[in-house]
Each structure stands twice: as structure tokens, then as C-alpha cells.
C-alpha positions as CSV (number, residue, x, y, z in Angstrom):
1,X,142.7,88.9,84.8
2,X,145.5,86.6,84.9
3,X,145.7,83.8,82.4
4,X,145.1,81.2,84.5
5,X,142.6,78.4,82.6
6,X,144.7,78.6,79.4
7,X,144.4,74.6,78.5
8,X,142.8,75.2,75.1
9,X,146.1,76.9,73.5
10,X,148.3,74.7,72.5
11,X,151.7,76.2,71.8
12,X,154.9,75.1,71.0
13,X,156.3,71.5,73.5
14,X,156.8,68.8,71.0
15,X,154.6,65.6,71.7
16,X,157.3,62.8,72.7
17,X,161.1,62.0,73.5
18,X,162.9,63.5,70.3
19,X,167.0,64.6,69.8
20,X,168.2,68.6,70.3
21,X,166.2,71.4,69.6
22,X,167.5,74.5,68.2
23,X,169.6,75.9,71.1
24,X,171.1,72.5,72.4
25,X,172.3,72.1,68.5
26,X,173.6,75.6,68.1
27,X,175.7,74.5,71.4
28,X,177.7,71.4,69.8
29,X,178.5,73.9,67.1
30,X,180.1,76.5,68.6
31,X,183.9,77.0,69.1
32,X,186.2,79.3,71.3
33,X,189.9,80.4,71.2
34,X,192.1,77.7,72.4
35,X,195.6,76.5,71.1
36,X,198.9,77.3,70.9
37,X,199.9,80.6,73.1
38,X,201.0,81.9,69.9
39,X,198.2,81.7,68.6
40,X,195.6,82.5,71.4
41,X,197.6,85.2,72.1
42,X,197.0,86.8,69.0
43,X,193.5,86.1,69.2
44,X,193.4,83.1,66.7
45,X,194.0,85.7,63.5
46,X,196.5,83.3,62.0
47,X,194.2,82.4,58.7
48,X,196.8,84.4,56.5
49,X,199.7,83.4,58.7
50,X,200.0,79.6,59.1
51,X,203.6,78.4,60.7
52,X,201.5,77.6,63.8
53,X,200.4,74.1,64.5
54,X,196.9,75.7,65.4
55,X,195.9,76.8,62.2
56,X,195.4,72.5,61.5
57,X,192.2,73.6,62.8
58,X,191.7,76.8,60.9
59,X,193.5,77.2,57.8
60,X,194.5,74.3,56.7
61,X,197.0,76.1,54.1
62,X,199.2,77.3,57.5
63,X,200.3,73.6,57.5
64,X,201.9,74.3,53.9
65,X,204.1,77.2,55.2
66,X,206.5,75.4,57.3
67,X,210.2,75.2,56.1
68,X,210.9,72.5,59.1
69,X,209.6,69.9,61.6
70,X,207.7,71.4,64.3
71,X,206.1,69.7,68.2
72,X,204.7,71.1,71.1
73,X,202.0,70.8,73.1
74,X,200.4,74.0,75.4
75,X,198.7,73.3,78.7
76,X,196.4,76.2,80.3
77,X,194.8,76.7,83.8
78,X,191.8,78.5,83.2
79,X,189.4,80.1,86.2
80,X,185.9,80.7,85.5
81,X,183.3,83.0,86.7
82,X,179.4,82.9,86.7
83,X,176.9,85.3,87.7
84,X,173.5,86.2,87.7
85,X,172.4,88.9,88.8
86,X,172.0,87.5,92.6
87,X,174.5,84.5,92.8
88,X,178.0,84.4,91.9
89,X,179.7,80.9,91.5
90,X,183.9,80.7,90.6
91,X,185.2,77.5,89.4
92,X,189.3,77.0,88.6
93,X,190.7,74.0,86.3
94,X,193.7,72.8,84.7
95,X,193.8,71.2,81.2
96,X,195.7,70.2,78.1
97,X,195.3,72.4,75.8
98,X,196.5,71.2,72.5
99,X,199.7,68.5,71.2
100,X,200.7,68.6,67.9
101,X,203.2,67.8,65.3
102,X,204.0,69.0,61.9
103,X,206.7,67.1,59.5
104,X,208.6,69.1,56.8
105,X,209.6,67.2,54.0
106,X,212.0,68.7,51.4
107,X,211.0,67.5,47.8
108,X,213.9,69.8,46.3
109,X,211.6,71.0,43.8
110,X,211.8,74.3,42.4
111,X,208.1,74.4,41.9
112,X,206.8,72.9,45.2
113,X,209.9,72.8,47.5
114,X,207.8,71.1,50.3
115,X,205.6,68.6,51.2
116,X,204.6,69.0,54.9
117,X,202.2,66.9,57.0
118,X,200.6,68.0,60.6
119,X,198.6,66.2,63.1
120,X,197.3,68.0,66.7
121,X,195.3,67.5,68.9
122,X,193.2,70.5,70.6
123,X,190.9,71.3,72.8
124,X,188.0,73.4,71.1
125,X,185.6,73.6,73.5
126,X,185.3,73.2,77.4
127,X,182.0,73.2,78.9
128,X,182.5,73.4,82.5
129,X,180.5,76.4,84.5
130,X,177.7,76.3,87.3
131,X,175.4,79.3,87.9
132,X,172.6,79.9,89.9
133,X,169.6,82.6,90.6
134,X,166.6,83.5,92.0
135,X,163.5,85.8,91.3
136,X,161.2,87.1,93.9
137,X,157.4,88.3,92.2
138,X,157.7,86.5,89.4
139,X,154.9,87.4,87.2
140,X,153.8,83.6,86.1
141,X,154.5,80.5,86.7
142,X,155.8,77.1,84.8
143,X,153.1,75.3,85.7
144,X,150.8,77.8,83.7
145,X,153.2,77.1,80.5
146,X,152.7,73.5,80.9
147,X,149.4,73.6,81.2
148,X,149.0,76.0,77.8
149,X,150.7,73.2,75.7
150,X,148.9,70.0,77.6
151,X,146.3,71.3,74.6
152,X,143.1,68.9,74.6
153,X,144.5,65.5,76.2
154,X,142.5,64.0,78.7
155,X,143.8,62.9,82.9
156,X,143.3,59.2,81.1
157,X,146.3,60.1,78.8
158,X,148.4,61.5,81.2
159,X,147.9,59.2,84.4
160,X,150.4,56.9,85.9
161,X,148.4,54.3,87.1
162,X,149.8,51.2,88.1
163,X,151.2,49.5,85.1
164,X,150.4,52.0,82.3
165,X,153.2,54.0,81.1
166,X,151.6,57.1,79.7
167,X,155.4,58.2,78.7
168,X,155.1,55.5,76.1
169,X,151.7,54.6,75.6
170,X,150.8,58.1,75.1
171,X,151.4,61.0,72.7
172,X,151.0,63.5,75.3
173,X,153.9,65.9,76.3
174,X,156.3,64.2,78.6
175,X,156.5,67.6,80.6
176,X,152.6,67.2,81.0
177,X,152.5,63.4,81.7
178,X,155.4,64.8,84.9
179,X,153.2,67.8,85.8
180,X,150.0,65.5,86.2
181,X,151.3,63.2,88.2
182,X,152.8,65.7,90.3
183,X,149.8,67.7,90.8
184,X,151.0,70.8,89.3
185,X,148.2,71.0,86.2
186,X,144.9,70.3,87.0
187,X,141.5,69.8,84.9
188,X,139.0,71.9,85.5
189,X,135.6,72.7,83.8
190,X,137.2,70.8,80.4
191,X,140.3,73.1,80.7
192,X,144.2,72.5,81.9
193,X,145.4,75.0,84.4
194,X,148.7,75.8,86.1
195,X,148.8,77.1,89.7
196,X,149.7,80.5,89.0
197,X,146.4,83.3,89.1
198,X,145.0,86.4,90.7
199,X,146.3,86.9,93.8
200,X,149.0,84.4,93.7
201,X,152.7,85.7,94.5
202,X,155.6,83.9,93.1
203,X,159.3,83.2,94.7
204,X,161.6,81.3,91.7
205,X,164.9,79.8,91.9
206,X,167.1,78.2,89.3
207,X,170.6,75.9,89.3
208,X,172.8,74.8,86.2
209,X,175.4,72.7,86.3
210,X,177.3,71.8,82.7
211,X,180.5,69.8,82.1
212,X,182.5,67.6,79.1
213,X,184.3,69.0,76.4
214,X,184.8,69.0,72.8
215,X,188.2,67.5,71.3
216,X,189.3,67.7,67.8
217,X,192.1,65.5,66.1
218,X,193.3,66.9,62.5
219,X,195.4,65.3,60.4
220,X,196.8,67.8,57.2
221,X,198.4,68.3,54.4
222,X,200.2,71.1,52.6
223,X,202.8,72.3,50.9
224,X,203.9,75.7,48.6
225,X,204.1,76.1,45.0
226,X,207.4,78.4,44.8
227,X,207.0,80.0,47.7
228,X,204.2,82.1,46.7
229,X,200.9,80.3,47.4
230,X,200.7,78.2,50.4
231,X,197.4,75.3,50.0
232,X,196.5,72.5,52.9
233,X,194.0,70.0,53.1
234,X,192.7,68.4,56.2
235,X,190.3,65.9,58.0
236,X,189.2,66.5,61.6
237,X,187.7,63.4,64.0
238,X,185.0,65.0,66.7
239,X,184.9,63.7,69.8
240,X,182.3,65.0,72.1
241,X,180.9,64.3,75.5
242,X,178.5,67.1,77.6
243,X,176.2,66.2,80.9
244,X,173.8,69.5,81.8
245,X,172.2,69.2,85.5
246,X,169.3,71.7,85.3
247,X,166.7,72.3,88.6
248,X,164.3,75.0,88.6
249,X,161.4,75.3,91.5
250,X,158.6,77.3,92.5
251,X,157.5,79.0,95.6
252,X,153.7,80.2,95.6
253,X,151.5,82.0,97.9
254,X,147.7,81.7,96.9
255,X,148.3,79.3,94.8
256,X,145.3,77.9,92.8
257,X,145.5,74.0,93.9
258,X,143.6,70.8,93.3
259,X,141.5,70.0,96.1
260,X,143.1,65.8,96.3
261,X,140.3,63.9,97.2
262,X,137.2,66.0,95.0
263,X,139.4,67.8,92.8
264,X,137.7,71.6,93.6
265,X,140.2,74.2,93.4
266,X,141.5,75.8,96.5
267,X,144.0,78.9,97.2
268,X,146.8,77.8,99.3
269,X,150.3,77.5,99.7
270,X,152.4,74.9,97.0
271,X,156.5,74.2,96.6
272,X,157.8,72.5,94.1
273,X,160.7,71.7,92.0
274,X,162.2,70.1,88.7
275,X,164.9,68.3,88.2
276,X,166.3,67.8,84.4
277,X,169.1,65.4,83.7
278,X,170.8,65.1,80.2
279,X,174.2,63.5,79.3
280,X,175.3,63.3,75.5
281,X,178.1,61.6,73.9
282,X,179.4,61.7,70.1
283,X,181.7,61.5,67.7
284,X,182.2,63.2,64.4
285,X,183.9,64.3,60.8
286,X,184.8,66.8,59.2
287,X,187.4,68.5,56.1
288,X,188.9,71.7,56.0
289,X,190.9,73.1,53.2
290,X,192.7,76.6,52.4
291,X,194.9,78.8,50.6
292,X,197.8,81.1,51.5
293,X,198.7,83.7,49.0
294,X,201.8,85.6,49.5
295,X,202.2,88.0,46.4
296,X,204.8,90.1,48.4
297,X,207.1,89.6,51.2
298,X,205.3,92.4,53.3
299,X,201.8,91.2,52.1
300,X,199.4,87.5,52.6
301,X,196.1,87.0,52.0
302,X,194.5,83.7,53.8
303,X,191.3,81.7,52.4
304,X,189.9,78.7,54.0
305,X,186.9,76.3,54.0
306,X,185.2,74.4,56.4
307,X,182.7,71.6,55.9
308,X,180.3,71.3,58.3
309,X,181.1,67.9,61.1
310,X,178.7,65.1,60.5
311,X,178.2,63.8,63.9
312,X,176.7,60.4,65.2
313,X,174.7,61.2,68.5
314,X,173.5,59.5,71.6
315,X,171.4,61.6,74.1
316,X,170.2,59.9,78.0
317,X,168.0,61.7,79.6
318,X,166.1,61.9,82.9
319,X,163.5,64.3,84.7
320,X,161.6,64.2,88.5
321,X,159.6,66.7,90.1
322,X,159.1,66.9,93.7
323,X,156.1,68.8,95.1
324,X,154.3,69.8,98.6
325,X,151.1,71.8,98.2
326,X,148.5,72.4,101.1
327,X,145.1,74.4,101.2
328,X,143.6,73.1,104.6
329,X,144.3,70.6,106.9
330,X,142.8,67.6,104.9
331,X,144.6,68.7,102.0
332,X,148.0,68.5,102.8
333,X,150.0,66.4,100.4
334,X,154.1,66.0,98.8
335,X,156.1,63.5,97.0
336,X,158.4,63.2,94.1
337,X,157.9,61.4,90.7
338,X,160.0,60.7,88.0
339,X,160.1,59.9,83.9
340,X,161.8,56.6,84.9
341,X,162.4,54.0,88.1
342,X,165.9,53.5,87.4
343,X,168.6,55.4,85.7
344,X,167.7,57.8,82.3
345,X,164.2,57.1,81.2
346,X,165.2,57.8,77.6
347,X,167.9,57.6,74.6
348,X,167.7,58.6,72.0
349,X,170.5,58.2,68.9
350,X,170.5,60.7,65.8
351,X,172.9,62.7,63.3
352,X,173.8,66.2,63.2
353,X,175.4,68.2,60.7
354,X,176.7,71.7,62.0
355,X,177.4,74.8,60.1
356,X,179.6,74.9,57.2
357,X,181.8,78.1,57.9
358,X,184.3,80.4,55.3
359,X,187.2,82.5,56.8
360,X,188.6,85.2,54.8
361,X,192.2,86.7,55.7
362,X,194.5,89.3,55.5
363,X,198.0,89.8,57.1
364,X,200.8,92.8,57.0
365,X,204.6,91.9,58.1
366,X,206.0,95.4,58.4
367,X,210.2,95.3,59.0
368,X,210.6,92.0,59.4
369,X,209.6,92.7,63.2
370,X,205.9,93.6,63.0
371,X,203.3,91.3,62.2
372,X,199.4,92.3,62.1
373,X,196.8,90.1,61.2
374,X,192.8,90.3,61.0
375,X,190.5,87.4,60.4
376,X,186.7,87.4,59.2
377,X,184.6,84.2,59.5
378,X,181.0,83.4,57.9
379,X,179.1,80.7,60.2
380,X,176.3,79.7,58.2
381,X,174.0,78.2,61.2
382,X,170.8,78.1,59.5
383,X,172.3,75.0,57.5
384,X,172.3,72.9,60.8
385,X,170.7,70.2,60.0
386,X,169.0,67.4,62.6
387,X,168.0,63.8,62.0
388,X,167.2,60.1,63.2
389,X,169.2,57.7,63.0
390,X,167.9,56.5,59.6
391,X,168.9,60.0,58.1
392,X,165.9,61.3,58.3
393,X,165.2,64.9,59.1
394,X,163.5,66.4,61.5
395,X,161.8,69.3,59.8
396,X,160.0,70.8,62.5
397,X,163.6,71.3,64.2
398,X,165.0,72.6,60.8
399,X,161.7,75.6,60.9
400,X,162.5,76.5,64.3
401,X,166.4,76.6,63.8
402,X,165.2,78.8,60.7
403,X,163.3,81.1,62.9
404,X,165.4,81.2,65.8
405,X,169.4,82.3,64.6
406,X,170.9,84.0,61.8
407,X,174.4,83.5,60.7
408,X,177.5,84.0,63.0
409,X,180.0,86.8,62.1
410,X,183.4,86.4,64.1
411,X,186.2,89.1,63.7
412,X,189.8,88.7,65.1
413,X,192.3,90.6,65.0
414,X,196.3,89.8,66.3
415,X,199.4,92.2,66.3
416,X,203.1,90.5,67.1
417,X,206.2,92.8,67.4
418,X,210.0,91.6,67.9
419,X,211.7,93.4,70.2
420,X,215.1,91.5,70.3
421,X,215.9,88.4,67.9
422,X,214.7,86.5,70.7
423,X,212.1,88.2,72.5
424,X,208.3,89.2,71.0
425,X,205.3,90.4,72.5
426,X,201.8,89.6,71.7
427,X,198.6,90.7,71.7
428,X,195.0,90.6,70.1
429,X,191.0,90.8,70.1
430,X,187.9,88.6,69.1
431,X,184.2,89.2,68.5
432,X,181.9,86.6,67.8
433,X,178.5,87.9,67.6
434,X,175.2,86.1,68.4
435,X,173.6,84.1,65.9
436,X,170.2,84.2,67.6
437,X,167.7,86.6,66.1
438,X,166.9,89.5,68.4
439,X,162.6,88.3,68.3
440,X,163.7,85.4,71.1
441,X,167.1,87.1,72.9
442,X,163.7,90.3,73.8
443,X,161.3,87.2,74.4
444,X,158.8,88.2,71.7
445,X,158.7,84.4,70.1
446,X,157.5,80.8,71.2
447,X,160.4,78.6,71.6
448,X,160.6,75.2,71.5
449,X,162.0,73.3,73.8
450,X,162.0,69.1,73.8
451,X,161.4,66.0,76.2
452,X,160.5,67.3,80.1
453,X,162.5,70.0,79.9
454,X,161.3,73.6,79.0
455,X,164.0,74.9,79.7
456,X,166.5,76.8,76.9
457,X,169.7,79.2,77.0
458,X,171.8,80.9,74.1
459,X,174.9,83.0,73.8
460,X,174.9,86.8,73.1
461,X,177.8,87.9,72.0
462,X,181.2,86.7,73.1
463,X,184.5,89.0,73.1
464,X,188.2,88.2,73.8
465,X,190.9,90.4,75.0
466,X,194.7,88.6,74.6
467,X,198.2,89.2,75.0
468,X,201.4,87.1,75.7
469,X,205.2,86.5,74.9
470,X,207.4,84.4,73.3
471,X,211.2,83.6,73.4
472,X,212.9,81.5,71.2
473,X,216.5,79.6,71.2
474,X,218.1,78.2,68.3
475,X,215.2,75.3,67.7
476,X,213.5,75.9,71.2
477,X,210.3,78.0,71.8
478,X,208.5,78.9,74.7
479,X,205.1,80.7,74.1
480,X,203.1,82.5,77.0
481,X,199.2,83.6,76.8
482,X,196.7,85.3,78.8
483,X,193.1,85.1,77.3
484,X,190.2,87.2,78.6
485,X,186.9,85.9,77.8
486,X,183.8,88.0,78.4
487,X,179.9,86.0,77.3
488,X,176.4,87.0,78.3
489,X,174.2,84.3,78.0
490,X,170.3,84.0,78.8
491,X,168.7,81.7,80.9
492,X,165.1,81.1,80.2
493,X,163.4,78.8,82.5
494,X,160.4,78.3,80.2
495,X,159.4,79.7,76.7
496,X,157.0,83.0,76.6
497,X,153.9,82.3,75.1
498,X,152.9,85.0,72.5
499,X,149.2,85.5,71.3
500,X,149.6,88.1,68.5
501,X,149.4,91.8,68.3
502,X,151.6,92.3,71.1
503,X,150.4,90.3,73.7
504,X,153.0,87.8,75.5
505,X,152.9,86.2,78.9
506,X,156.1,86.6,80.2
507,X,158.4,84.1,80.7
508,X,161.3,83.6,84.0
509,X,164.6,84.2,82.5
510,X,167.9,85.9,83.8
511,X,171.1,87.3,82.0
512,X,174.4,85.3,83.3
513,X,177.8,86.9,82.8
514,X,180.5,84.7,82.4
515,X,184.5,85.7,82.8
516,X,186.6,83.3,82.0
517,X,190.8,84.1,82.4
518,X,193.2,81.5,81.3
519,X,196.9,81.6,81.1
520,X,198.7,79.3,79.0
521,X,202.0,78.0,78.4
522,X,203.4,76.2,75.2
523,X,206.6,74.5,75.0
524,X,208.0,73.3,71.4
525,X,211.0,72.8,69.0
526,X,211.2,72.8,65.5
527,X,214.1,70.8,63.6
């Protein structure tokens, strides 16, 4: 029999308006390859390079490197694509990529012939993308999972009645408090139950809609102790903005619904949807530092640092569900209610502290015309940390960040050859693997999701394919890069809800391929 009167288990939806789960944290972590041409053309393996006002944000040691003064700035259209595996949505955009400057400073020291300071700008993260999808016989329903974790509160705690605000005069689960009041749960015989139960078929449809970006400003220093080992410090300034529209509704046949005016059950027909609104702003620190060593002309090795960004967050958010169930003639009803009369019902202001992350380097210049280069980096994301805005932390998100990802492992790899004094071509590759633990990307674990909004999605692994040229004149450069990016995602409308020893009530999810192709162009001179 289907689980339909599951109100007694009470599973994993946190009681009230907190900051970021897991998978909303592990998102403000992440990076992707942007810069320089140069440098995204070679797929970012500069750590044992440096001479490239991208590695500010790498290896900070690149900055030490320089033997003059050094500014561009690279501007990129990129166009996206998003699929599911029934909607495909394209997207095109033009942006700045990065600005920056380095200034060489000659000490006339035998022992440290340069001083150098950089500053850039750059772009490390654009969050732009829409995708959409639809399942028809979907096996459950969201209103079941909301009902599981409405636990033992009462219709008292959860009803919107005239001046009481159960949203803040209760501890119940905002997603319940929404459900109640929409009709979707209902109480019956001491237990909560969704709509979804024998007999009931199940059409599902889902829209995302994510913008804002990530910018990073870097200010190093460097310099070389005789020309043999390159070092750079540096301090980064976060600035961060994202808004996520999320709607997912629900088509049932047979659905098992509240009889309005006596409350009996009754099969009929019900449509419904949510709506999930979240916009976050931030800003943030961090330090970087690394160390070139070149024992051999032919030969470097790269080391660098970086400490995690300590960031000062603000999160708005809003949710409404509309609904429109009938079972008979007298029990015909819709409307819409929301988690607030005007504007986001809720901010909420807290800290986060991302992963600290280690790159280790290695890089071969062969004839003076051949450069290869590979890159390994450690992300440690089990160390993400979230708090209030007193500091302190919020250990139930630390567990679940524990449970749910494992550290990051990226690999890049770059090759540059010169085929006239003027002329080179590029070209490169990039793994980063997924840091989430293979339990939830197979939907064998409870997740936990926050606020109104069940709903959760996480990267699988990401891969780049590069290439590009370059020309150069006297103290003028002119850098051009095509970038391939290839990520699989998941979608997962609600959590699956496992009982032990197997037994898990599927969830609605769907895989989403994204291709992104950007071309680039950086114009610079050094002096």
C-alpha cells in the first residue's frame, strides 16, 4: 500500500527560518575557469607558471615572476545551454571577465632583484542558467513529504487565522504552516497526510531560474630571491550577489483530498503549485599565498595556499502556493497563500566560512618553445563552516555538510607551443570532481533542506575542454580563448525519505546537462 498516512515520522525539514543548508553553502564555494585567455586557454594550470595576472587568484607566487609592468583586461561572450531530459532552454551573455595590473619594481638586488605588486579584478563565478522539466507517473508526491516531517503538531499550530502568525508564533515547519493553509496536508484520524495514495496518478513539472555572480578583487605581493624561488602573498575581497526563482507543481488524478466543510477525505482531482523566492547578497575575505621553485631552467614546481573566505551574509526569502482541488460539486475550491503580505517574509543575516583549499604544481618548458603544465587542487569542503550572526554555529548544518560531500579533487592540465617568435597556440583540460557523497547523488539519504523550500540541487562532476592563441608585439599582447564547459547537475524537487534496511520512498528529481561555450579576448601590454 502506498504510504499515504505517514504523519507520525518525522524526518529531516528544520523547524523555522534558518541561513543555507548544505548544498546552497557548497554553491557560494565553488569556482570555475575564468581569466585571462592565456590562462583559460590553458585550462587554468598556471600554479607553477605565474607571469599571468590570473594566477593573483591562484598562486599567489605567479605575481613574483614578472621582470616588468603588466595591464589588461579580458572580456568574454559566453552562451549557455540547459537541458533536462524534456526541455531545453539556451541563454547568450556578454561580460567582463577580468582587469588587472601588475607593477614591477627593480630593487637592483642581487638577492631579490624584484619587488612586484598586482591587483585584478575577475570574475569567478557567473550564475546565470534557466531550466525546466516535467515528469508524467510520478511515483509520490510533495505533499506526502511534507506531511512525513509536519511530525506531531496540531491544525492549532499551523493555522492562519486572522491575526495569528503561525510563521512566527509557531515552531512548526514553515513548509507545513504553507501546506495547511493551502489544503495540501490534511489531519486525519490523529495523522498528517499528503494527497498522494493508491490509485492516485501523478503529472509533475519543475522551473529554475538563477542569476548574480561572484567577483573577486586581489591585491598581491611578490618578488624572487635570485631567480630561483618565486613567493607571493595576497588578500582577496568577495563580493557576492545570487537570486534563485524556483516553482515546482503537481497534477493529481484520485487525489486523496480534504472534504472543506467536514473535513472527510474524498478522491478527486487537485492542481497545485509552489513558488520559492530567495535572493542573497555578501561580501567577504580571504588570503592566499605560494611558492614558485625553479631549480632548472627547463623545470618549476608551484605550491600555494588558500584560506578559506570569511563571508558576512544576508539571505530574503519568500514562498506561495497556489492550489485548485475538487471532489464533487460542493467541494470545489482554489486560491493562493503566501509566507508574507508584502515583499520577502524573512531575512536572515549569518557568516560563512568556505573551504580552505591546497594546490600542488608542476611545470616543463621544453626548447624554449614548449610549455606544459599540470595542476592538482585539494578542496577540503567538510571544513565549511555556518553561523549566526553572533558567530555561533550551527551544528546541525555542520552534521549534514559532514554527511553529505567529501572533499573536491580538481586536475588541470595546459600545453603552450611557439610557433614563430610571435605566434603560439594553446590548449588544455579540467576536471573537477563532485564533492557530494555518492549515498545522496543515488537518493539513498534524507536531505535537509531549510525555510519553505524542499527543494535541493548539486553538481556532479564538471570538465573543461580549452584552446586559444596568442600574438605578441614588442610590449603588446593579444590573447584569444575558447572554453568548453560540460556539468551534470541534479534537481531534486524534494528529499527521499529512507526508513532503513533498504526501504526509501522515492523522491522527484531529474539530471540537467549544462554546456556552456565562451570565447574570450584579452588585450594587454607590459612595460
Amino acid at each position: 500500500m502506498k504510504k499515504l498516512y505517514i504523519g507520525l515520522m518525522a524526518f529531516t525539514m528544520p523547524l523555522l527560518a534558518s541561513a543555507q543548508e548544505t548544498f546552497d553553502a557548497l554553491q557560494m564555494s565553488q569556482t570555475e575557469l575564468r581569466g585571462t585567455s592565456r590562462f583559460q586557454s590553458m585550462a587554468g594550470a598556471f600554479g607553477a607558471l605565474g607571469g599571468d595576472i590570473s594566477t593573483l587568484n591562484q598562486n599567489p607566487a605567479g605575481v613574483g615572476v614578472y621582470r616588468s609592468s603588466d595591464a589588461n583586461f579580458t572580456i568574454g561572450l559566453d552562451f549557455n545551454s540547459s537541458e533536462t531530459p524534456t526541455i531545453t532552454d539556451n541563454k547568450t551573455k556578454f561580460n567582463a571577465q577580468s582587469v588587472g595590473y601588475v607593477g614591477a619594481i627593480k630593487l637592483n638586488n642581487d638577492i631579490m632583484p624584484n619587488l612586484n605588486v598586482g591587483f585584478s579584478y575577475n570574475r569567478v563565478m557567473d550564475f546565470n542558467r534557466r531550466y525546466r522539466g516535467y515528469q508524467n507517473g510520478s511515483s509520490t508526491s510533495i505533499t506526502n513529504y511534507i506531511a512525513a516531517n509536519t511530525g506531531n503538531w496540531t491544525p492549532d499550530d499551523l493555522s492562519q487565522i486572522g491575526s495569528n502568525n503561525p510563521y512566527y508564533n509557531s515552531n512548526a515547519p514553515w513548509a507545513s504552516i504553507l501546506s495547511y493553509n493551502s489544503y495540501l496536508i490534511n489531519r486525519n484520524n490523529n495523522q498528517w497526510q499528503g494527497l498522494y495514495g493508491d490509485g492516485t496518478s501523478a503529472y509533475s513539472e519543475f522551473e529554475v531560474q538563477q542569476k548574480g555572480h561572484k567577483d573577486e578583487y586581489s591585491v598581491n605581493l611578490g618578488g624572487n630571491i635570485i631567480n630561483k624561488v618565486y613567493w607571493g602573498v595576497g588578500v582577496g575581497i568577495i563580493d557576492f550577489t545570487y537570486d534563485n526563482y524556483q516553482y515546482y507543481g503537481e497534477s493529481l488524478k484520485n487525489a486523496y483530498i480534504a472534504n472543506i466543510h467536514n473535513n472527510n477525505i474524498e478522491l478527486g482531482n487537485a492542481d497545485f503549485g509552489y513558488e520559492n523566492f530567495l535572493h542573497t547578497v555578501g561580501t567577504g575575505y580571504n588570503f592566499k599565498l605560494g611558492v614558485i621553485v625553479k631549480p632548472v631552467n627547463e623545470l618549476r614546481f608551484g605550491v600555494a595556499f588558500h584560506t578559506p573566505t570569511y563571508y558576512d551574509m544576508k539571505d530574503s526569502y519568500k514562498s506561495n502556493a497556489s492550489f485548485e482541488m475538487s471532489s464533487t460539486e460542493a467541494n470545489k475550491y482554489h486560491g493562493t497563500n503566501e509566507t508574507g503580505e508584502k515583499g520577502y517574509y524573512d531575512e536572515v543575516r549569518y557568516t560563512l566560512k568556505t573551504p580552505w583549499r591546497f594546490i600542488g604544481s608542476v611545470a616543463a618548458v621544453l626548447a624554449k618553445s614548449a610549455i606544459l603544465s599540470f595542476d592538482y587542487e585539494y578542496v577540503d569542503v567538510q571544513s565549511m563552516r555556518v553561523c549566526d550572526d553572533n558567530g555561533d554555529e550551527y551544528l546541525s548544518t555542520t552534521d549534514n555538510i559532514k554527511s553529505y560531500t567529501k572533499a573536491q579533487h580538481i586536475f588541470r592540465f595546459g600545453a603552450e607551443y611557439r610557433l614563430t617568435p610571435n605566434w603560439s597556440i594553446r590548449a588544455g583540460y579540467s576536471m573537477q570532481k563532485s564533492p557530494v557523497v555518492e549515498e545522496v547523488v543515488n537518493n539513498q539519504m534524507d536531505v535537509v533542506t531549510v525555510n519553505s523550500n524542499p527543494t535541493y540541487e548539486f553538481n556532479n562532476d564538471i570538465q573543461y575542454i580549452t584552446a586559444g592563441i596568442g600574438y605578441h608585439y614588442k610590449s603588446f599582447y593579444c590573447d584569444m580563448a575558447y572554453v568548453h564547459k560540460e556539468r551534470k547537475s541534479q534537481y531534486n524537487a524534494f528529499s527521499p525519505m529512507v526508513y532503513g534496511a533498504g526501504q526509501v520512498e522515492p523522491n522527484v528529481y531529474s539530471e540537467v546537462k549544462d554546456n556552456n561555450n565562451r570565447v574570450t579576448l584579452t588585450l594587454g601590454f607590459r612595460f
